[in-house]
PyMOL Python script that loads the backbone (N, CA, C, O; Angstrom):
from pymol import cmd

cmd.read_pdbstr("""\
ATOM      1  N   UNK A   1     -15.992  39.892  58.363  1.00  0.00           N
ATOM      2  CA  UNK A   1     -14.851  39.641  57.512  1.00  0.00           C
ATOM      3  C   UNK A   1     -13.886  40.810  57.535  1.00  0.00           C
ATOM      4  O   UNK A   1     -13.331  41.120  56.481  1.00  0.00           O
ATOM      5  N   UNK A   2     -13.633  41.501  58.679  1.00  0.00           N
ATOM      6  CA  UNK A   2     -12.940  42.347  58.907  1.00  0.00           C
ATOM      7  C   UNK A   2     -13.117  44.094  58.602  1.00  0.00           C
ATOM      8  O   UNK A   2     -12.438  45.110  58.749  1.00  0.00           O
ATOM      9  N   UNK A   3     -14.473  43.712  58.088  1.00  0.00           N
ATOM     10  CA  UNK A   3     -14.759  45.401  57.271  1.00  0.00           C
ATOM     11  C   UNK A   3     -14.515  45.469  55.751  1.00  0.00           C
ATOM     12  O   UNK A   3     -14.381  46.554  55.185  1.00  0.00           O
ATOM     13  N   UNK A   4     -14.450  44.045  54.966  1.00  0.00           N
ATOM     14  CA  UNK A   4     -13.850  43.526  53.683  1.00  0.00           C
ATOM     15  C   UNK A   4     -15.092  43.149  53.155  1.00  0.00           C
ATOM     16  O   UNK A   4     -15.769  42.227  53.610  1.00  0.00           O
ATOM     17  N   UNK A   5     -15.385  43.818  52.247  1.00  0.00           N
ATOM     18  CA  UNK A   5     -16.100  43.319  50.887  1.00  0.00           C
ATOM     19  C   UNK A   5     -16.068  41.579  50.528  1.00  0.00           C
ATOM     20  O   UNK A   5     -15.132  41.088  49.897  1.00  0.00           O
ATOM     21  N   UNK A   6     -17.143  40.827  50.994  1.00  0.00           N
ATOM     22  CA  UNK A   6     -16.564  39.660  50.694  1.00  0.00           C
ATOM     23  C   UNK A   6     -18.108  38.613  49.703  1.00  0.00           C
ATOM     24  O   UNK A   6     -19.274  38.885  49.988  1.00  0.00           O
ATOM     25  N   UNK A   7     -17.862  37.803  48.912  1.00  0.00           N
ATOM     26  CA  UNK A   7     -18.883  37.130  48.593  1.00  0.00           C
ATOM     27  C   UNK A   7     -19.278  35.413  49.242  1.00  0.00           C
ATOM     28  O   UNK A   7     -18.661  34.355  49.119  1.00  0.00           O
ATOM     29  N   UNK A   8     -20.527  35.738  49.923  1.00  0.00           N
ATOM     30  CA  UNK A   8     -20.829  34.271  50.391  1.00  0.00           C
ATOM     31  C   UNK A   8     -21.647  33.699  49.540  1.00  0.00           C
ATOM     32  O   UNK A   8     -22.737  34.049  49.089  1.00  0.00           O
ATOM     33  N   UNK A   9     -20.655  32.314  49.294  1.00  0.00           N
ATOM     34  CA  UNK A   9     -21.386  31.363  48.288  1.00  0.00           C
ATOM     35  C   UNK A   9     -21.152  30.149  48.747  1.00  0.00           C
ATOM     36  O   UNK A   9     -20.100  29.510  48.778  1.00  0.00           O
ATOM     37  N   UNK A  10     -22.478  29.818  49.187  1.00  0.00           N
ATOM     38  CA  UNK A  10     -22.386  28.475  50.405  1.00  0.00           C
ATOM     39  C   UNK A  10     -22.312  27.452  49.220  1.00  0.00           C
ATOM     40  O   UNK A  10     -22.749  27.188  48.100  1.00  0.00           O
ATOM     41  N   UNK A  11     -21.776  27.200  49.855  1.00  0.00           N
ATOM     42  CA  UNK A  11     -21.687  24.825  49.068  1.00  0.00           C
ATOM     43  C   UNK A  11     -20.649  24.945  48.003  1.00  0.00           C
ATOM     44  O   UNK A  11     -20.202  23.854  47.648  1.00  0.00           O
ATOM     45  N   UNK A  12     -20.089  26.122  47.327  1.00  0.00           N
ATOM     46  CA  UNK A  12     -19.333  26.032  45.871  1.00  0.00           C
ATOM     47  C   UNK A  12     -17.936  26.242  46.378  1.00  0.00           C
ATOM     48  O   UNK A  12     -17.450  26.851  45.425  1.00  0.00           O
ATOM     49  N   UNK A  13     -17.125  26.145  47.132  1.00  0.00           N
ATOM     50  CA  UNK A  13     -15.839  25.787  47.353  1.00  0.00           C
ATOM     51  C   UNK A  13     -15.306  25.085  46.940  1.00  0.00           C
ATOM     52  O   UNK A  13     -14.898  25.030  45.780  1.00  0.00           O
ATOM     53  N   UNK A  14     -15.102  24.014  48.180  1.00  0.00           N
ATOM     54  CA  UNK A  14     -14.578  22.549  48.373  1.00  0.00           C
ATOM     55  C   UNK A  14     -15.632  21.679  48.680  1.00  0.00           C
ATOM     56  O   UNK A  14     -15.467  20.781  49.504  1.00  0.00           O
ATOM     57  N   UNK A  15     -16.816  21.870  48.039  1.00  0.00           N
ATOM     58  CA  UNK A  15     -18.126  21.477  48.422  1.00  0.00           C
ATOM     59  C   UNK A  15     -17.823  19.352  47.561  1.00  0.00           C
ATOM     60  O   UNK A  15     -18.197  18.309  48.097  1.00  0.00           O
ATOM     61  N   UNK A  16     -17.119  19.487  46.288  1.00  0.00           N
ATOM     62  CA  UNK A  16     -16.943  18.060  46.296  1.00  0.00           C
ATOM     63  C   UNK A  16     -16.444  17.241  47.009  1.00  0.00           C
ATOM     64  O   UNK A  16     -16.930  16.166  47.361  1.00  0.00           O
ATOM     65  N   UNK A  17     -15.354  17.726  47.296  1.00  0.00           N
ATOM     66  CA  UNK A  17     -14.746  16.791  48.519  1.00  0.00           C
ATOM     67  C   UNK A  17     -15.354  16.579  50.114  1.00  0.00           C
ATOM     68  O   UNK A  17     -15.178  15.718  50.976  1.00  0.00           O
ATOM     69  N   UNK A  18     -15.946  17.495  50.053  1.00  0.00           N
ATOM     70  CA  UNK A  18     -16.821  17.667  51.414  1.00  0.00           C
ATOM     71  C   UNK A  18     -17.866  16.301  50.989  1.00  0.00           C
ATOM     72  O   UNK A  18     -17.824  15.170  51.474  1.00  0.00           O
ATOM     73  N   UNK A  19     -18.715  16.779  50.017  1.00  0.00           N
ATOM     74  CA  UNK A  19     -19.572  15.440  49.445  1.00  0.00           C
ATOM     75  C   UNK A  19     -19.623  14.340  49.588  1.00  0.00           C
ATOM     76  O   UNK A  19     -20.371  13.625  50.255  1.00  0.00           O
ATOM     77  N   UNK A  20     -18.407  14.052  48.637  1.00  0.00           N
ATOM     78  CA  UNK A  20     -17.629  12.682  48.719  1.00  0.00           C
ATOM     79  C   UNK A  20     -17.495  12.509  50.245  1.00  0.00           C
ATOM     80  O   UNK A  20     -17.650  11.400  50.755  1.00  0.00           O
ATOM     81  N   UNK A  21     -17.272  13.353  50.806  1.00  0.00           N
ATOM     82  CA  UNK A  21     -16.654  12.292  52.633  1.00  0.00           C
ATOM     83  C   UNK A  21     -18.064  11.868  53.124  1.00  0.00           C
ATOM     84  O   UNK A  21     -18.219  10.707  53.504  1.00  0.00           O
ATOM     85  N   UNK A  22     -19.542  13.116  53.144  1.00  0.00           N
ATOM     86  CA  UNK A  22     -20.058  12.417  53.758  1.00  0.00           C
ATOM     87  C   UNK A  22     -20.938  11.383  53.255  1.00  0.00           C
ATOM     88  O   UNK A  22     -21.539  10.462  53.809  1.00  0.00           O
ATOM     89  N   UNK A  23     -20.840  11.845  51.869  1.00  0.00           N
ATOM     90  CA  UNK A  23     -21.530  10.637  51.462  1.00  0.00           C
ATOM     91  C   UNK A  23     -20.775   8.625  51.752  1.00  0.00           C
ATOM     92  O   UNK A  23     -21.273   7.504  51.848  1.00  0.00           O
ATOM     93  N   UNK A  24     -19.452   9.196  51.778  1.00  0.00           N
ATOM     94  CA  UNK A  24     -18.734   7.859  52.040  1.00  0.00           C
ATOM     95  C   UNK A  24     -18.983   7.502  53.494  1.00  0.00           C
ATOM     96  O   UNK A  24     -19.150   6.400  54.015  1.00  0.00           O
ATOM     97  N   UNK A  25     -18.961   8.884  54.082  1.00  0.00           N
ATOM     98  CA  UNK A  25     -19.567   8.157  55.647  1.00  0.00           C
ATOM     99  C   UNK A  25     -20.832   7.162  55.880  1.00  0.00           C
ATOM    100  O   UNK A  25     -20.748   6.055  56.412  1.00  0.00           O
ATOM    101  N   UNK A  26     -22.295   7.902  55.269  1.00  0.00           N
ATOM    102  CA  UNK A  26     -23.417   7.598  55.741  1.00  0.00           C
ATOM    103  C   UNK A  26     -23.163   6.501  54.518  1.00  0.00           C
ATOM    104  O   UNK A  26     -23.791   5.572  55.025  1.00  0.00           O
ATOM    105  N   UNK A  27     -22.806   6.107  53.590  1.00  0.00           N
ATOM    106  CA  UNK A  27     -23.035   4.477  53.237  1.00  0.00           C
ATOM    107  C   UNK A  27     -22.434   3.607  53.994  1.00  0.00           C
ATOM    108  O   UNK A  27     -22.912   2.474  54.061  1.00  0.00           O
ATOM    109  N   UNK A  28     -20.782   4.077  55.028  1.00  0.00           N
ATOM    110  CA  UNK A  28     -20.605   3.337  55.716  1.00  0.00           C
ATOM    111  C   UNK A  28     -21.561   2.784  56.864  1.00  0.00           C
ATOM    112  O   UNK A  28     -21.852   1.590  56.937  1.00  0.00           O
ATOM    113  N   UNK A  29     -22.081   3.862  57.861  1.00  0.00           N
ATOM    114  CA  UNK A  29     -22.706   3.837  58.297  1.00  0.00           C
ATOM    115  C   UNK A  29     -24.032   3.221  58.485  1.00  0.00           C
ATOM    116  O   UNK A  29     -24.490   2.991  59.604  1.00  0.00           O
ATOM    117  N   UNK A  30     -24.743   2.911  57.211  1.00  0.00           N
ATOM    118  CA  UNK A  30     -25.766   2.642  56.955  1.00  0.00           C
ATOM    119  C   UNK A  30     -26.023   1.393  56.598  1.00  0.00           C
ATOM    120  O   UNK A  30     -26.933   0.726  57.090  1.00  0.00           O
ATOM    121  N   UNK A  31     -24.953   0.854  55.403  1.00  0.00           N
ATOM    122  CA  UNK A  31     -24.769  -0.623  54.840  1.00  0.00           C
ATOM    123  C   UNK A  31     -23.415  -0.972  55.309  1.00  0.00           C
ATOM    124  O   UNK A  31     -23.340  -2.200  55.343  1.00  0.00           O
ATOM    125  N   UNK A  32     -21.925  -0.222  55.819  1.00  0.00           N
ATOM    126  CA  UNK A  32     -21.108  -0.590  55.998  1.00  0.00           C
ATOM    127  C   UNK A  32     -20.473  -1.458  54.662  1.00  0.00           C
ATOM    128  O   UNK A  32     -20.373  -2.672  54.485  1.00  0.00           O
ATOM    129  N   UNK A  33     -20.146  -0.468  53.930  1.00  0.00           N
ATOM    130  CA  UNK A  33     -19.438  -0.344  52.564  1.00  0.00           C
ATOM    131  C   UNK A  33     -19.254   0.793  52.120  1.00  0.00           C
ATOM    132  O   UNK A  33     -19.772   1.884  52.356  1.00  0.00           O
ATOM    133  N   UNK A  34     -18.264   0.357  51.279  1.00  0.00           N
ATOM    134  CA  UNK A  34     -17.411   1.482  50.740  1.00  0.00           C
ATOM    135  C   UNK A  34     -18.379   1.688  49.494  1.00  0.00           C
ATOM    136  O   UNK A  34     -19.374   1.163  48.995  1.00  0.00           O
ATOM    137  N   UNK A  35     -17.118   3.246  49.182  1.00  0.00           N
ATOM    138  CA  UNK A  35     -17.295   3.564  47.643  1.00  0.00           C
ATOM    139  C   UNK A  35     -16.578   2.430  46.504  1.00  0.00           C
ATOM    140  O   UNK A  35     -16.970   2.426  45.337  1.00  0.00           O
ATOM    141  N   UNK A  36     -15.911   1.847  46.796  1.00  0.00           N
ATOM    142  CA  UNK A  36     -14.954   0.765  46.113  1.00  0.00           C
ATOM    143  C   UNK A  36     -16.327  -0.388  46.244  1.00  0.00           C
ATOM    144  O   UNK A  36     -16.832  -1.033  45.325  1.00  0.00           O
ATOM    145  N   UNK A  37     -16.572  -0.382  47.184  1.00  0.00           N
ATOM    146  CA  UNK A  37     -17.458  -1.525  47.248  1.00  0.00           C
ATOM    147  C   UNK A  37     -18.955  -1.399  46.178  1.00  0.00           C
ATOM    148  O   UNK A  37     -19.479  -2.341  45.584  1.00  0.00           O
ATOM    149  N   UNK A  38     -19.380  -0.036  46.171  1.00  0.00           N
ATOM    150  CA  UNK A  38     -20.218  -0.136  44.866  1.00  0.00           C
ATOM    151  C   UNK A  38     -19.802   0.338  43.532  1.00  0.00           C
ATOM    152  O   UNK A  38     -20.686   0.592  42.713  1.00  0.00           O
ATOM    153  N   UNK A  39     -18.883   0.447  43.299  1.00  0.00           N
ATOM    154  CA  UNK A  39     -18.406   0.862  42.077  1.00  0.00           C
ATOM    155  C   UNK A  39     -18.476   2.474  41.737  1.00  0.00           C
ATOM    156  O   UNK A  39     -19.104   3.258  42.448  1.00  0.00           O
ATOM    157  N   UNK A  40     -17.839   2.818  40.700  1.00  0.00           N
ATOM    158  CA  UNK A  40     -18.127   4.215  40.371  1.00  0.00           C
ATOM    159  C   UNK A  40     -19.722   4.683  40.474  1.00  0.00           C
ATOM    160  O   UNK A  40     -20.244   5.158  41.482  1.00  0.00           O
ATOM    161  N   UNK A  41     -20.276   4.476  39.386  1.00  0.00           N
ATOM    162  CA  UNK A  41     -21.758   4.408  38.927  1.00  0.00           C
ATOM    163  C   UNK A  41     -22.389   4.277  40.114  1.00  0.00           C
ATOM    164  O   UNK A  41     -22.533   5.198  40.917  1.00  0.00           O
ATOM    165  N   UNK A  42     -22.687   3.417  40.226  1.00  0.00           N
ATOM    166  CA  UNK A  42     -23.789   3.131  41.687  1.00  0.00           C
ATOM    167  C   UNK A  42     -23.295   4.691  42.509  1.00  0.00           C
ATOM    168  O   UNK A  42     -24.015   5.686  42.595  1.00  0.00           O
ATOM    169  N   UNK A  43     -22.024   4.567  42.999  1.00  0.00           N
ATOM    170  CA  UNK A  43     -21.403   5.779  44.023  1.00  0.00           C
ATOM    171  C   UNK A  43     -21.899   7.269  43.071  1.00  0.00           C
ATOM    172  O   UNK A  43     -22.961   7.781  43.426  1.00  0.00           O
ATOM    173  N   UNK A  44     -21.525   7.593  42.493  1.00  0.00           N
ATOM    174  CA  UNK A  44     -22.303   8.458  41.702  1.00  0.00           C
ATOM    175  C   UNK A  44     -23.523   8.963  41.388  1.00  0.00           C
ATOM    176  O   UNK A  44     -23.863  10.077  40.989  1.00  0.00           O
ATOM    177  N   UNK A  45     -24.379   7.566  41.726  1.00  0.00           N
ATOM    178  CA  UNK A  45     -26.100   7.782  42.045  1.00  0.00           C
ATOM    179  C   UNK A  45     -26.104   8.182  42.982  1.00  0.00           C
ATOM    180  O   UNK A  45     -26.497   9.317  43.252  1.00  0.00           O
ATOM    181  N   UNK A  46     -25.654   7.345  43.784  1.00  0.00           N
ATOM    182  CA  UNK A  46     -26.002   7.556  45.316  1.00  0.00           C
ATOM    183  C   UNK A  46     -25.821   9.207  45.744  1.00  0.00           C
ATOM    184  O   UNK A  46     -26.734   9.798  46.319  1.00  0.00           O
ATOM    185  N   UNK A  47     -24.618   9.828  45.416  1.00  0.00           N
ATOM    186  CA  UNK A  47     -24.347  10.826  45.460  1.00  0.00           C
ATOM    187  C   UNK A  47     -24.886  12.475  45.051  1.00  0.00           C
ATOM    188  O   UNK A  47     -24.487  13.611  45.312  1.00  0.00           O
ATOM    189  N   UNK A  48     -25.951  11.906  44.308  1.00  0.00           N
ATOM    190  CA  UNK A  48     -26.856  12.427  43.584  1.00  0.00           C
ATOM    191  C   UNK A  48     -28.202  12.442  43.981  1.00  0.00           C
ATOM    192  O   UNK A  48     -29.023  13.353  43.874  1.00  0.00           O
ATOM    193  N   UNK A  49     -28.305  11.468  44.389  1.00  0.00           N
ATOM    194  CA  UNK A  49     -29.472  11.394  45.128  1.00  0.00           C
ATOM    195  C   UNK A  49     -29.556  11.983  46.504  1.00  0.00           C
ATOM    196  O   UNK A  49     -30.645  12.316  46.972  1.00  0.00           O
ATOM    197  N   UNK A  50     -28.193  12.150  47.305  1.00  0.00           N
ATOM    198  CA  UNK A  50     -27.992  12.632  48.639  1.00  0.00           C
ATOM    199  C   UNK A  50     -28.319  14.290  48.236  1.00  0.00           C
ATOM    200  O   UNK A  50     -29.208  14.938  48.787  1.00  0.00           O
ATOM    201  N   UNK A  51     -27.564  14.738  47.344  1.00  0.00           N
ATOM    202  CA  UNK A  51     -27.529  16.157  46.729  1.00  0.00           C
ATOM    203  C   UNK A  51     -28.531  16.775  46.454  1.00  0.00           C
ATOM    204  O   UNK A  51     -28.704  17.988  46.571  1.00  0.00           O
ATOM    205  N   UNK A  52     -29.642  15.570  45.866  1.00  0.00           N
ATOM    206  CA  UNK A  52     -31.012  16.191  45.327  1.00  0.00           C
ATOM    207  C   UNK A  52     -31.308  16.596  46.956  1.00  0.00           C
ATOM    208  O   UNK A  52     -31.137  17.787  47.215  1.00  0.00           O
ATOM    209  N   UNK A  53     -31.836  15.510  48.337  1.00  0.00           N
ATOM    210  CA  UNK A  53     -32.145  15.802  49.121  1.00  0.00           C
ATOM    211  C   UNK A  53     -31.963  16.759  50.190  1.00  0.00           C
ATOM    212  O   UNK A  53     -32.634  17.186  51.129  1.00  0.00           O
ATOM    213  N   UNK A  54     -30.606  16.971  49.621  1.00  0.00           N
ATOM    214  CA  UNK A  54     -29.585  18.149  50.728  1.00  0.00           C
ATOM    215  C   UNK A  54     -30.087  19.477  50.330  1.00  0.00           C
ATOM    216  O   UNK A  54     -30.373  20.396  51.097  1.00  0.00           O
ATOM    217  N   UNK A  55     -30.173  19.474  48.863  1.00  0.00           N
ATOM    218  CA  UNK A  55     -30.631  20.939  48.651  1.00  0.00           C
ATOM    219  C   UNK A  55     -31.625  21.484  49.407  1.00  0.00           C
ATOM    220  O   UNK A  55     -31.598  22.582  49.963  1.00  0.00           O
ATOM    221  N   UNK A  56     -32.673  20.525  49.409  1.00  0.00           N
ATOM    222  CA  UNK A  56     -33.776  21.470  50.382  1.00  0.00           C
ATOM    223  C   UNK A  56     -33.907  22.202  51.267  1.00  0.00           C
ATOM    224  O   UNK A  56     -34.788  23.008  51.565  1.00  0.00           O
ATOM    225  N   UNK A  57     -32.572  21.776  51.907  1.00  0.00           N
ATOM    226  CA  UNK A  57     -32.411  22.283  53.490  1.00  0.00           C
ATOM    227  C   UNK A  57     -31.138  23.813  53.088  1.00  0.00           C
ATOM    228  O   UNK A  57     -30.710  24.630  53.903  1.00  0.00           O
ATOM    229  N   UNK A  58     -30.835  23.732  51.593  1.00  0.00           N
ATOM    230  CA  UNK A  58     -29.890  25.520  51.679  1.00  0.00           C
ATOM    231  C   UNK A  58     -30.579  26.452  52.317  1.00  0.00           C
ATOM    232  O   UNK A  58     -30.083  26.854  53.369  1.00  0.00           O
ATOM    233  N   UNK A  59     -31.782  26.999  51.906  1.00  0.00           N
ATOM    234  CA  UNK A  59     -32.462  28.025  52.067  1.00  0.00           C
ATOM    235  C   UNK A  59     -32.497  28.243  54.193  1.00  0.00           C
ATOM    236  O   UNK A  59     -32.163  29.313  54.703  1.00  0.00           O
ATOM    237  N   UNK A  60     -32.826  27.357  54.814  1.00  0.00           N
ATOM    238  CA  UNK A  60     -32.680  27.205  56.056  1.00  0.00           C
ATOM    239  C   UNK A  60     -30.746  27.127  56.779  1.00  0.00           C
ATOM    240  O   UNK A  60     -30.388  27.404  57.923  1.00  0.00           O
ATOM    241  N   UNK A  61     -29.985  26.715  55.747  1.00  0.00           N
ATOM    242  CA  UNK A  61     -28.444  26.846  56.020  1.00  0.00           C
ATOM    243  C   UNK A  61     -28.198  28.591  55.909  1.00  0.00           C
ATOM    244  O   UNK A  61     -27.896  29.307  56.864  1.00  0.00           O
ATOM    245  N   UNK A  62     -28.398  29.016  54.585  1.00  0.00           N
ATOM    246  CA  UNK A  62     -28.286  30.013  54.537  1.00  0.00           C
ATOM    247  C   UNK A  62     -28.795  31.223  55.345  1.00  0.00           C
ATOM    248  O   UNK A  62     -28.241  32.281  55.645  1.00  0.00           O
ATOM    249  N   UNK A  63     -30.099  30.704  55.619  1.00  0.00           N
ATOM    250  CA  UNK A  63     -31.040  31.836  56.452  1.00  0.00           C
ATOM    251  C   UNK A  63     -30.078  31.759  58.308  1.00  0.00           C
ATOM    252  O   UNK A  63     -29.963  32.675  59.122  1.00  0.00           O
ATOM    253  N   UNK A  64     -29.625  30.485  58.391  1.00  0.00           N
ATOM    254  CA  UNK A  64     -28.247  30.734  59.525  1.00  0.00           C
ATOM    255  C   UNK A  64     -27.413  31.074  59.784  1.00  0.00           C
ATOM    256  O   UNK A  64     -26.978  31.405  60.887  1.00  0.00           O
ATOM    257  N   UNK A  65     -26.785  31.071  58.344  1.00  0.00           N
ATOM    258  CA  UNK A  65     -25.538  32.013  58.176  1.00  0.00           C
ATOM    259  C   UNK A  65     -25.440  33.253  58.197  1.00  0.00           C
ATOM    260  O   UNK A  65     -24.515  33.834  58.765  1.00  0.00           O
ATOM    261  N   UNK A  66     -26.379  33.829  57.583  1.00  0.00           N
ATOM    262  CA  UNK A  66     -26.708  35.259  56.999  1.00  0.00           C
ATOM    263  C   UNK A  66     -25.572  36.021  58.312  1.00  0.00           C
ATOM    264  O   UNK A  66     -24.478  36.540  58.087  1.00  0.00           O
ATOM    265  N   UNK A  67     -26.215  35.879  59.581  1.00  0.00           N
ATOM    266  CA  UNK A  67     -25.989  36.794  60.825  1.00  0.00           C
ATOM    267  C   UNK A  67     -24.479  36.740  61.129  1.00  0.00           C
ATOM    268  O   UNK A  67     -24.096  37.760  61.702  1.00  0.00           O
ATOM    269  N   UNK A  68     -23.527  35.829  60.901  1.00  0.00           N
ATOM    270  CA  UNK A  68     -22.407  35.925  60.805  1.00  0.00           C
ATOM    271  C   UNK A  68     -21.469  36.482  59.779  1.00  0.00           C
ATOM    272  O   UNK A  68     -20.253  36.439  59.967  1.00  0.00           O
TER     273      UNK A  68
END
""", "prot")
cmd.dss("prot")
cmd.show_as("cartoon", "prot")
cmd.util.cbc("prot")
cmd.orient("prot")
């Protein structure tokens, strides 16, 4: 980062909007429907449930990043 004091904090950015896309992807993908197509709620589970599973894998994201 140039010789700059900097803080890495993976996922807390723009980490919702990131979310939202792929989660809108892999339901396309998967059932081929939208977020419109299940409603708020449902989309909101779903989204939650992707999140619970994603976490597992920080510790291995992070341990990749570190070196850069």
């Amino acid at each position: 980062m140039l010789g700059k004091t900097v803080l890495f904090l993976p996922g807390f950015d723009h980490a919702g909007i990131s979310t939202q896309s792929v989660v809108e992807k892999m339901l396309w993908k998967n059932e081929k429907k939208t977020r419109h197509d299940l409603g708020r709620e449902k989309f909101v589970e779903l989204t939650w449930k992707w999140k619970e599973e994603c976490v597992l894998y920080y510790p291995i994201w992070i341990k990749l990043l570190i070196p850069s």
